[in-house]
C-alpha positions as CSV (number, residue, x, y, z in Angstrom):
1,X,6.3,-1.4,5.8
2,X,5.1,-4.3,8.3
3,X,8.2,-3.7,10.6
4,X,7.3,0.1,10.5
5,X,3.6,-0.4,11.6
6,X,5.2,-3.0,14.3
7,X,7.5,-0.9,15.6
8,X,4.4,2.0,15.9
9,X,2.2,-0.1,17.7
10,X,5.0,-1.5,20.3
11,X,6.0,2.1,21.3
12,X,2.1,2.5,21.2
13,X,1.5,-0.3,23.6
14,X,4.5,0.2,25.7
15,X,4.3,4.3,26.1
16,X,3.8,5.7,29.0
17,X,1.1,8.1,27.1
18,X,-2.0,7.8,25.4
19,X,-1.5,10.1,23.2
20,X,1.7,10.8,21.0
21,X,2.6,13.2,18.6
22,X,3.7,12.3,15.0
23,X,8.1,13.4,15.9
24,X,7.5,11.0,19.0
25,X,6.3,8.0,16.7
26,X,9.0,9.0,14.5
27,X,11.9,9.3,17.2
28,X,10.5,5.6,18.8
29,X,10.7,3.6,14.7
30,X,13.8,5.4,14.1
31,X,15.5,3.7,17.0
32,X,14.6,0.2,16.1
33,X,14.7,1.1,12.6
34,X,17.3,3.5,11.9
35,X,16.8,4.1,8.2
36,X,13.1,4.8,8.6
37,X,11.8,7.6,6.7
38,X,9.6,9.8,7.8
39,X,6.8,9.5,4.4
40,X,7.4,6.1,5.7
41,X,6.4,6.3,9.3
42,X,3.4,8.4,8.1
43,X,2.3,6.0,5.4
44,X,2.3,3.4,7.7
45,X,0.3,5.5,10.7
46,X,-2.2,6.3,8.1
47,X,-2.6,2.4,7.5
48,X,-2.7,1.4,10.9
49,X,-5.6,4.1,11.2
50,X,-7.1,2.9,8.6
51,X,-7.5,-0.3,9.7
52,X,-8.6,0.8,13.0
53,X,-5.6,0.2,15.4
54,X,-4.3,3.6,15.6
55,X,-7.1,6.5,16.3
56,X,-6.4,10.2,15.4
57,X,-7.1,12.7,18.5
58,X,-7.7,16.7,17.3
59,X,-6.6,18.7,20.0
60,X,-7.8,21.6,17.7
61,X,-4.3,23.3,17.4
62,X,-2.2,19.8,16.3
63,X,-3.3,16.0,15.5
64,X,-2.2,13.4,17.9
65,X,-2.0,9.5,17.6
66,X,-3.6,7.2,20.0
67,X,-3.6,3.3,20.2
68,X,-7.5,2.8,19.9
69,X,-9.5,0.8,23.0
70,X,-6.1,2.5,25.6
71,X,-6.5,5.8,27.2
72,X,-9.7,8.3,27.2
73,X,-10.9,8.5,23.5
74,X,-13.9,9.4,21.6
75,X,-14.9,5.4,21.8
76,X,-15.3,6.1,25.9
């Protein structure tokens, strides 16, 4: 689980976006980590949310990720 949630926040801190949808997190573990699940990925999303590195963004139609403090988010 700790390589998954350091593989999210790498893509999240190298991305060219702020904001990422859940396939993109997926595609990004998935190539360091090739037998990543996806209940996996999302399990470990929901922790780093939890603990406040990861922030959800509503667009109202669809949920996106966001590495909290980077990009324009409800903290600014």
């Amino acid at each position: 689980m700790e390589d998954i949630k350091k593989a999210i926040l790498e893509f999240a801190e190298t991305s060219k976006k702020t904001k990422f949808y859940f396939k993109d997190l997926e595609k990004a573990v998935q190539k360091i980590l090739p037998d990543a699940k996806a209940r996996q990925i999302k399990k470990a999303a929901t922790e780093l949310i939890n603990e406040g590195k990861l922030i959800y963004f509503s667009t109202g139609s669809s949920t996106m990720y966001g590495l909290k403090g980077r990009g324009q988010t409800e903290d600014h």
